[in-house]
C-alpha positions in Angstrom: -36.1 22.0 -264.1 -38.6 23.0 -266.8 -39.5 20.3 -269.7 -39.0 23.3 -272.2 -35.1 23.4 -271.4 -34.1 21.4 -274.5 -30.6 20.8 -273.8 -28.1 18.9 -276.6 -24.7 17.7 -275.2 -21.8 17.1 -277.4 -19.7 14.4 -275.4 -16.2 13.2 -276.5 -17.9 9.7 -275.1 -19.2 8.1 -272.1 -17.6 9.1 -268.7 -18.3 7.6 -265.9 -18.3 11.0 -263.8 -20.5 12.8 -266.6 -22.9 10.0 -267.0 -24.7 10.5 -263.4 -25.0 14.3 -264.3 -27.0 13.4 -267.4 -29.2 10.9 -265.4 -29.9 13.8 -262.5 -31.0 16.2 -265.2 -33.3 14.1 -267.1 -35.0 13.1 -263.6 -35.6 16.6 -262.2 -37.5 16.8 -265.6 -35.0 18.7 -268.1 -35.3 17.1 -271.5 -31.7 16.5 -272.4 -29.9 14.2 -275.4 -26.9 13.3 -275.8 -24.5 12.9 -278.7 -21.6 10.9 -278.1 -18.8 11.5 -280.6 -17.6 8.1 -279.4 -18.5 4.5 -278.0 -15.3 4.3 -275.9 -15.7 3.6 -272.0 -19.5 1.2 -273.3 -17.1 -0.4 -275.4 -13.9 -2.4 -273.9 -11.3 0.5 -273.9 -7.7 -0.1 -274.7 -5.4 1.4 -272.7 -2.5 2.2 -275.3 0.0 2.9 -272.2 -0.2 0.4 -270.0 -1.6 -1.7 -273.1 -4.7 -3.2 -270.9 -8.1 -3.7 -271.6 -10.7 -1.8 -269.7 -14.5 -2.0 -269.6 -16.3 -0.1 -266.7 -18.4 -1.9 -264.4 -21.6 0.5 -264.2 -24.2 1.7 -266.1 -23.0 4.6 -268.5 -26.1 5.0 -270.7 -29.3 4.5 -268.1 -31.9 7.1 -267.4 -31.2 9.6 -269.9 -31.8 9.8 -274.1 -28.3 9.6 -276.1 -26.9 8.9 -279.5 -23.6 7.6 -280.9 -22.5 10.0 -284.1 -20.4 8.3 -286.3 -16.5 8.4 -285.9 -14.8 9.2 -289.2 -11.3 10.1 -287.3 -8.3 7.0 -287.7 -6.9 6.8 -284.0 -9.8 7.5 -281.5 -7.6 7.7 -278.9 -5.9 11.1 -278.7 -5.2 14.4 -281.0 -7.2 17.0 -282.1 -8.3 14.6 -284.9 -9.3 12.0 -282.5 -13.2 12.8 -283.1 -14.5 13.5 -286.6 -18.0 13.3 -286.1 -19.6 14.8 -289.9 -22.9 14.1 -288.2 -23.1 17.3 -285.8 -24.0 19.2 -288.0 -27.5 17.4 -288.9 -28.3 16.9 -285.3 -27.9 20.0 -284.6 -28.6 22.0 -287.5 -32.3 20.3 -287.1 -32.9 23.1 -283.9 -34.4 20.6 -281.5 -32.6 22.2 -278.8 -32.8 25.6 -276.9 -29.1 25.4 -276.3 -26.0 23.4 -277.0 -24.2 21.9 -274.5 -19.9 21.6 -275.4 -18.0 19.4 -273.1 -14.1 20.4 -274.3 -12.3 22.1 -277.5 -9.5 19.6 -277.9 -11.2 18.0 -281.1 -12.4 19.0 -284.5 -15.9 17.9 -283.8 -16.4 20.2 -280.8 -15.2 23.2 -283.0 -18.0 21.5 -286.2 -20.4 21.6 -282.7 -19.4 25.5 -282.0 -19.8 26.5 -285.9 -23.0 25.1 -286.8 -24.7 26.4 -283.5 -23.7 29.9 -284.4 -24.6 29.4 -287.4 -27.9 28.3 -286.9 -28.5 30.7 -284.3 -28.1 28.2 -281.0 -26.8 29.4 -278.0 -23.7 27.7 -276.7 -22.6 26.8 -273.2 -19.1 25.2 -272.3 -17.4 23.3 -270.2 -14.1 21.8 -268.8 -11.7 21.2 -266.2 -8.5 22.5 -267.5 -5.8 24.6 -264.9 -3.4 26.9 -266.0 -0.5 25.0 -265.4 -0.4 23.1 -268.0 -0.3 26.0 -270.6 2.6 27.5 -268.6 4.4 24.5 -270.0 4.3 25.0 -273.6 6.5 26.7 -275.8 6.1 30.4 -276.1 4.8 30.2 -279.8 2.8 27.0 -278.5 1.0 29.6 -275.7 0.6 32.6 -277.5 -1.5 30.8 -280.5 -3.1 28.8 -277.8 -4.5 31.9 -276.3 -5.5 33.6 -279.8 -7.4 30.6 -280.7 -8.8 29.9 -277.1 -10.2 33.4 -276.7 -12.0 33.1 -280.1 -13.4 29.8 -278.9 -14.8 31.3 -275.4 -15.8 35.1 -276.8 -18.3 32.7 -279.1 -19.9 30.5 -276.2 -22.6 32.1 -274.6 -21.9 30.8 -270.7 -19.1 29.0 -269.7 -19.2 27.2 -267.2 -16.2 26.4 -264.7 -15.4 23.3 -262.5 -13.2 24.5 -260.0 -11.4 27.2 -258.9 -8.6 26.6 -260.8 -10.3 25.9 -263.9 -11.8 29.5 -263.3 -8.5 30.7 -262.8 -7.5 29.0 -266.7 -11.0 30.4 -268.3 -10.2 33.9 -267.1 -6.7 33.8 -268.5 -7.8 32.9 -271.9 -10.4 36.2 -271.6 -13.4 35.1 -270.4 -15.3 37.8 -268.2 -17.3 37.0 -265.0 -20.5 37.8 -266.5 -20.3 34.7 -268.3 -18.9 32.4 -265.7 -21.5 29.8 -264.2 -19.9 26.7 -261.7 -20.5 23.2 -262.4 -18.9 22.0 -259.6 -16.8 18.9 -260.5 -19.0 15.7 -258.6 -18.9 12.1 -258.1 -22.2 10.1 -256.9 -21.7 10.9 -253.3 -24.6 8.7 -252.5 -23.3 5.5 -254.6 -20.2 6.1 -252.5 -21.5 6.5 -249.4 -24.2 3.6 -249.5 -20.9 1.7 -250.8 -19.1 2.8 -247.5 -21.9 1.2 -245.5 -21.4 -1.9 -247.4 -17.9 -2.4 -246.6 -17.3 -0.4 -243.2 -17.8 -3.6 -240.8 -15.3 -5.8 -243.2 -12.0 -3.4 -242.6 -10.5 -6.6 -240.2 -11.3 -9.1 -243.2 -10.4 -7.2 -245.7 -6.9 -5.8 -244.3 -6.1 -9.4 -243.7 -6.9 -10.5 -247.0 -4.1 -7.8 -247.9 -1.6 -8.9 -245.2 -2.5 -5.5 -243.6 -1.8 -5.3 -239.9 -5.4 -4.0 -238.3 -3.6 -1.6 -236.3 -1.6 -0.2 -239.2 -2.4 3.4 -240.0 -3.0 2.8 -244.0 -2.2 5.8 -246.7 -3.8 5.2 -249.7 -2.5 6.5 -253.3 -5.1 5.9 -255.8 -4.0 7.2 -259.5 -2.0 5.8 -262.5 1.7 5.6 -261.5 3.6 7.7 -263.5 5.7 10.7 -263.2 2.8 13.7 -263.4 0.9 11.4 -260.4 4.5 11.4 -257.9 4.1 8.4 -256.2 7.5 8.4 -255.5 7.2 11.4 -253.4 4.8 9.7 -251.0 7.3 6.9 -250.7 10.3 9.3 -250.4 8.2 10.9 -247.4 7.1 7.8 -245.7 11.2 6.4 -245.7 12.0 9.2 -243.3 9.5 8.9 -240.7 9.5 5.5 -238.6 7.2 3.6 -240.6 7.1 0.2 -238.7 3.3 0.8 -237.8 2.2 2.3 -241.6 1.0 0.9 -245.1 1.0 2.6 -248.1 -1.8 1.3 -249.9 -1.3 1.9 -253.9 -4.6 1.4 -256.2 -3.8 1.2 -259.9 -0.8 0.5 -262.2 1.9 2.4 -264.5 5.0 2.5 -265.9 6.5 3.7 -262.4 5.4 0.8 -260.7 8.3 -1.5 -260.8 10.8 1.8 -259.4 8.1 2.1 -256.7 7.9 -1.5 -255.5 12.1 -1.4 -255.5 12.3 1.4 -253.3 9.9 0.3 -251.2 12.0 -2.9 -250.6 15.2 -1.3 -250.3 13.4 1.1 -247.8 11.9 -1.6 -245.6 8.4 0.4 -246.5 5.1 -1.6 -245.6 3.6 -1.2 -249.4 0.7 -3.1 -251.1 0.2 -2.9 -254.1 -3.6 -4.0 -255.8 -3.2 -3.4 -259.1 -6.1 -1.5 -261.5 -9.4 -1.6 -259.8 -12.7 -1.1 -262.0 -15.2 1.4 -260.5 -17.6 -0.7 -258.7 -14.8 -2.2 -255.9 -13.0 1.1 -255.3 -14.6 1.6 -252.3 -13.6 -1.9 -251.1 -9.9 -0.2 -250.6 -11.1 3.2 -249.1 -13.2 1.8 -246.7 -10.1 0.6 -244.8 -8.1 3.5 -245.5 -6.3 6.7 -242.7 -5.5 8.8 -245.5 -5.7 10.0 -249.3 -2.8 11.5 -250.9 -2.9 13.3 -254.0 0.4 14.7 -255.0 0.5 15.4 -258.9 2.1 18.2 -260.5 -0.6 18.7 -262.7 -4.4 17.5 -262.0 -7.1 19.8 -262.9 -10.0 17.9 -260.6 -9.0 13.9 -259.9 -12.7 12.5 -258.8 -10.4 10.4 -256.3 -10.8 13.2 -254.2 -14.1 13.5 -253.8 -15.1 9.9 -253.9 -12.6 9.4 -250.6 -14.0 12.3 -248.9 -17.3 10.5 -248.5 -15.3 7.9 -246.5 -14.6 10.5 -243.9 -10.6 10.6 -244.7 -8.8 13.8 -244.3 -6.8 14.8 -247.4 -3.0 15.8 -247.8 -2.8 17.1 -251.5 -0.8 18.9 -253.4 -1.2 23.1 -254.5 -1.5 22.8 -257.6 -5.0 20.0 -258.1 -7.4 22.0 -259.5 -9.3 21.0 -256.8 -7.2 21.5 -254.0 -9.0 25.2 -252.4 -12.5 23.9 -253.0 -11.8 20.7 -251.4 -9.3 20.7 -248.9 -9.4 23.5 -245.6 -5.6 23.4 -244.6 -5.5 22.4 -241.3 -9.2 21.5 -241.1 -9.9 18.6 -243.2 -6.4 18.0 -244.7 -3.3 19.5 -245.9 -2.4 21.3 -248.7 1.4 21.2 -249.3 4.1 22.9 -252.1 3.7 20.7 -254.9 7.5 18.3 -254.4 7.9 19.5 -250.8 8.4 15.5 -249.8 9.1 16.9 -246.0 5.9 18.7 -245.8 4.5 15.5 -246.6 6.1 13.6 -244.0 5.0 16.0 -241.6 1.7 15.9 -242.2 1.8 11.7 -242.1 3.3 12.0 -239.2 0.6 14.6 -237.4 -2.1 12.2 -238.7 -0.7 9.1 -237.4 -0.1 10.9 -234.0 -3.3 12.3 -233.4 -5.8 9.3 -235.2 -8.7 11.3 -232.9 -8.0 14.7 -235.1 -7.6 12.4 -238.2 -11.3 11.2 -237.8 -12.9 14.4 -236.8 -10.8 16.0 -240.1 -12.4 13.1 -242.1 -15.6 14.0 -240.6 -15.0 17.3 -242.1 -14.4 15.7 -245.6 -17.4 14.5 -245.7 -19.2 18.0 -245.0 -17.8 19.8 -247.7 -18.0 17.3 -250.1 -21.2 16.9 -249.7 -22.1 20.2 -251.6 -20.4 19.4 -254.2 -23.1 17.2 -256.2 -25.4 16.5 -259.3 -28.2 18.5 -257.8 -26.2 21.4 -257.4 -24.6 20.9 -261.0 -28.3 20.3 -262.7 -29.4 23.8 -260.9 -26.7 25.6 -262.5 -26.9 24.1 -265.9 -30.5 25.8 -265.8 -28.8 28.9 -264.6 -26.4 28.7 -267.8 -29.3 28.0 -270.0 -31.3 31.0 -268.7 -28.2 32.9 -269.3 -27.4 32.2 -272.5 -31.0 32.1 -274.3 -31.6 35.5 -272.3 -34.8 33.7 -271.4 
C-alpha cells in the first residue's frame, strides 16, 4: 500500500467487523482517517428491542487515525435521519484525501458525504452488504423510487465495491455495471479467532459440564438474535423429528422469540441451552465445543457468525438466501445449503452430520480453508485496487 493513498472513510460508527479493516490498512502503510458520524458501539449501546445495554469488549479505535463528527440528528438509533453530521462537509471539503470512502446510503450524512465529494471534485468509492431480497419486500411504489434514487446514488460513485455475491447480485439490480465493481470480501479476524480456538480447544469437557452438556452430545449451535427474520424455530421444529436423545441445541444470544423457543423445546423433550447475549471476546468460548452452525434467516445479507465458526473447523447448514451462503458454504463439501423454511431439509442434514461425525470434521476442515481467504489482507488489496480505479491513477 502506498503512503500517497489518502483514504477518508465516512462510518455510520464503530463496528466491530470494520474496525480490524481500518487497523490492516493503516499497518500495510495506507494513510487512512476516519470520520465516525457516531460514538455508538465506544459508547455503552442501548439496545431499544431487547432494551439492554451493550458495550463491546475489544478495542474499536487502536491502530488507525479517526474522528467523531458531531451528531445533530434526535434518535441515533435508526432512520434515514439517524445521522446528521453538518461537519462532512468541512472535513472533506478541506481535500486531504485522494478519495472518499462511503460505508452505506441509508442516512442523510452519507448523501452530505456523496455531494460535497462531487462537488469538490473527490472521487467516491462505496460500500455495503445489502441482498436483493429485501427490496423484493417493499411496496411497488416503495421499490420503484428505491431504484430511481439508488441508481443516482451508484451512477455518482466512482467504484463500488461489493461484499458478497449476493450483494453483487443487489448492486447490479440497482444499475451498476461490472466495470465498476471491485470485492471487499465481507471478513472477521480469522487470526483473533483462531488463536481464540487454541485457547479454549482442550476445555470442551469443562466447559460442556459447566453447561450440563453431555460430552458425547453432538452440539448444534444457533448463534443470532431470536426473532422471526433469524428462524430459530425452524432449527427446533427440525431437531423434534429426528431422535434427539444424544443432541443439544446450543442457542447464543436473546430476543423476543426466546420464551416460544424455550416452551417448545420443553414440550418437545429437546436438549436446549440457552446462554443468553455473549459480548465479543467469549464467543469463542461456545464454538469451541460446538458439531454444527446453523444459519437459517430469511433475510441476512453476510452474518459474521459465519465466518467466525468456520475457523473452528465446523461444517455449515445455512439457509439460500444469506448473502453469504455461495461464497461460504460448498453444498455437500463443507456444509449444506438448504430452501430457506424447508425444516426437513434441515433435519436431514442434522441427521447426516450426527451419523457420520468423521465426514463432519473433515467438512469443518474444509470451513476453515475457504474461510481463510476471506480476510483483511485481501480486503486492504482491493481497496487499493478501488482507489486506483477511481482516481484513474
Amino acid at each position: 500500500m502506498k503512503k500517497m493513498e489518502r483514504l477518508a472513510v465516512v462510518a455510520k460508527n464503530p463496528i466491530i467487523y470494520q474496525a480490524p479493516l481500518y487497523r490492516e490498512y493503516a499497518a500495510t502503510g495506507g494513510d487512512i482517517e476516519v470520520f465516525y458520524l457516531d460514538s455508538m458501539g465506544v459508547d455503552e449501546l442501548v439496545d431499544t428491542e431487547f432494551k439492554i445495554i451493550i458495550k463491546w469488549d475489544i478495542p474499536l479505535l487502536e491502530g488507525y487515525r479517526y474522528h467523531f463528527l458531531k451528531n445533530y440528528s434526535p434518535s441515533r438509533y435508526g432512520g434515514f435521519l439517524a445521522r446528521v453530521n453538518f461537519g462532512i462537509f468541512s472535513v472533506i471539503s478541506k481535500k486531504r484525501h485522494e478519495a472518499v470512502l462511503i460505508t452505506g446510503y441509508e442516512t442523510l450524512s452519507c448523501w452530505f458525504a456523496l455531494i460535497v465529494a462531487k462537488l469538490k471534485g473527490i472521487p467516491v468509492i462505496w460500500r455495503g452488504e445489502a441482498v436483493l431480497r429485501q427490496s423484493e419486500r417493499l411496496p411497488l411504489w416503495k421499490r420503484i423510487l428505491k431504484k430511481v434514487v439508488l441508481k443516482y446514488f451508484f451512477r455518482s460513485c466512482d467504484a463500488i465495491m461489493y461484499s458478497c455475491t449476493g450483494n453483487k447480485e443487489y448492486l447490479k439490480y440497482y444499475g451498476v455495471t461490472n466495470s465498476k465493481l471491485f470485492p471487499i470480501p465481507c471478513a472477521v479476524d480469522n487470526s483473533y479467532f483462531r488463536s481464540e480456538r487454541d485457547k479454549y480447544i482442550n476445555k470442551k469437557g469443562e466447559i460442556r459440564s459447566e453447561l450440563g452438556i453431555d460430552l458425547t452430545d453432538f452440539v448444534i449451535l444457533f448463534s443470532a438474535r431470536f426473532t422471526l427474520r433469524k428462524r430459530p424455530m425452524d432449527l427446533l421444529d427440525a431437531v423434534s423429528k429426528i431422535p434427539h436423545q444424544d443432541i443439544t441445541v446450543l442457542f447464543v444470544g436473546d430476543g423476543l422469540e426466546r420464551e416460544r423457543m424455550e416452551i417448545y423445546a420443553k414440550q418437545n423433550g429437546i436438549k436446549a441451552v440457552f446462554v443468553g447475549f455473549i459480548n465479543h471476546g467469549l464467543l469463542a468460548k461456545y464454538y469451541s465445543i460446538t458439531d454444527v452452525a446453523v444459519v437459517i434467516s430469511d433475510y441476512d445479507p453476510s452474518p459474521k457468525v459465519l465466518n467466525e465458526v468456520m475457523n473452528f473447523e465446523l461444517p455449515i447448514i445455512v439457509s439460500d438466501v444469506v448473502g453469504t451462503a455461495l461464497d461460504l458454504v460448498v453444498h455437500g463439501e463443507n456444509g449444506f445449503i438448504v430452501k430457506v423454511g424447508d425444516v426437513d431439509a434441515i433435519s436431514e442434514h442434522i441427521v447426516f452430520l450426527f451419523k457420520e461425525r468423521k465426514i463432519a470434521i473433515e467438512m469443518g476442515k474444509k470451513s476453515l480453508k475457504i474461510v481463510s481467504d476471506w480476510n483483511f489482507t485481501e480486503d486492504v488489496l482491493w481497496i487499493g485496487k478501488a482507489i486506483k480505479y477511481a482516481t484513474k491513477m
